[in-house]
C-alpha positions in Angstrom: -11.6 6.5 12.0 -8.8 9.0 11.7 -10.4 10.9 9.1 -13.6 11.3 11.5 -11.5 12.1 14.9 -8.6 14.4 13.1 -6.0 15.7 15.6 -7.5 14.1 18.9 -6.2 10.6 17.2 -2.8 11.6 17.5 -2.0 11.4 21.2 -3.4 7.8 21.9 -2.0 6.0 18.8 1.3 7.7 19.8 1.4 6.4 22.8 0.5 2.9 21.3 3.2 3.6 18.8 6.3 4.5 21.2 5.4 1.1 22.9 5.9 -1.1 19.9 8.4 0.8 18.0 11.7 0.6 20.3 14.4 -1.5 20.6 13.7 -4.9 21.5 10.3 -5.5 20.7 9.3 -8.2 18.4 8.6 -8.0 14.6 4.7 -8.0 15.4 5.6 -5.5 17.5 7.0 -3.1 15.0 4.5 -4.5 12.0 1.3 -3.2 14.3 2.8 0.0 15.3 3.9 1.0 11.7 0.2 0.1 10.9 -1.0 2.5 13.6 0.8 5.1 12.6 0.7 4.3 8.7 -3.7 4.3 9.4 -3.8 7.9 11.3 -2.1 9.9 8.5 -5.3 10.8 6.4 -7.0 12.5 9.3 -4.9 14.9 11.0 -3.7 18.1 10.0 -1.0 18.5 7.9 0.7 20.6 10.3 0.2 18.1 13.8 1.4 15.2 11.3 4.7 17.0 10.8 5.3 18.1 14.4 4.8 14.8 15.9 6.5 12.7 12.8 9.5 15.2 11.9 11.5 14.1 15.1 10.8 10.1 14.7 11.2 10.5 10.4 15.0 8.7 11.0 14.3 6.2 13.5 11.5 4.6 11.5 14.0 5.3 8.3 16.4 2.6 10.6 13.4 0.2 10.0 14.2 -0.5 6.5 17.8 -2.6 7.6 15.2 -4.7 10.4 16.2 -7.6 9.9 12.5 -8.9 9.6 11.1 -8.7 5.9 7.4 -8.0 7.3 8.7 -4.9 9.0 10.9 -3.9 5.7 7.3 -4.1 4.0 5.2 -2.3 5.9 7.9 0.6 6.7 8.6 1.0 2.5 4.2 1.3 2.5 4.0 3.9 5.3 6.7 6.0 3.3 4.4 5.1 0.5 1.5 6.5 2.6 4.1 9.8 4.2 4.7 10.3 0.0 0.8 10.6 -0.9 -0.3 12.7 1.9 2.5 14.8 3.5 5.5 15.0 1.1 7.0 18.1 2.4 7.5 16.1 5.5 10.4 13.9 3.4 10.9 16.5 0.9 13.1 18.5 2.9 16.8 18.9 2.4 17.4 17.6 5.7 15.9 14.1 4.9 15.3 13.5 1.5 18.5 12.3 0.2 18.6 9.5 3.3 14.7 9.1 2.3 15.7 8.0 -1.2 19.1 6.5 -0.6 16.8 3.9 1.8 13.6 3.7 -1.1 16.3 2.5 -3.6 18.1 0.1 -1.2 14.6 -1.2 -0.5 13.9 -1.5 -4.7 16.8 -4.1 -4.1 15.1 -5.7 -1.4 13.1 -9.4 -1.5 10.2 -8.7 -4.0 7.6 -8.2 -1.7 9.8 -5.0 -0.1 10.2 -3.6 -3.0 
């Protein structure tokens, strides 16, 4: 869907997003917003995917510690997904050192994390 809608997308799955990624929301909650987010990042521009994600890149990076293994998953595949389609969004000096410093905590992680 993504792919057909482009940069429209953004705005509503955002909004979506902010609701289940916060503190105090449930495991499910954080699983189906990574999803969202993780689903909408083969249609937009490169350059609307970096503006909206460049500011919230370190409080998903938080998500690796949750305490719920589901979450750990499905963060490390959305990096995964940031790493295939818009690298120079991690790449940068700013955040790629705590980028890999979390990916190789994460190798460390249950099996299924890793």
């Amino acid at each position: 869907m993504a792919q057909n809608i482009g940069n429209e997308i953004i705005s509503d799955v955002l909004e979506f997003v902010s609701m289940k990624i916060k503190e105090g929301c449930t495991w499910k909650d954080k699983y189906t917003g990574l999803l969202a987010l993780g689903a909408i990042l083969e249609g937009p521009s490169q350059e609307n995917i970096k503006t909206v994600l460049t500011p919230a890149v370190v409080k998903l990076l938080e998500l690796f510690d949750d305490e719920c293994r589901k979450v750990r998953e499905t963060v490390a595949w959305f990096f995964s997904k940031i790493a295939q389609n818009h690298a120079d969004l991690i790449g940068t000096q700013d955040l790629f050192p705590e980028v890999y410093e979390r990916v190789l905590k994460g190798l460390k992680d249950e099996t299924r994390v890793a």
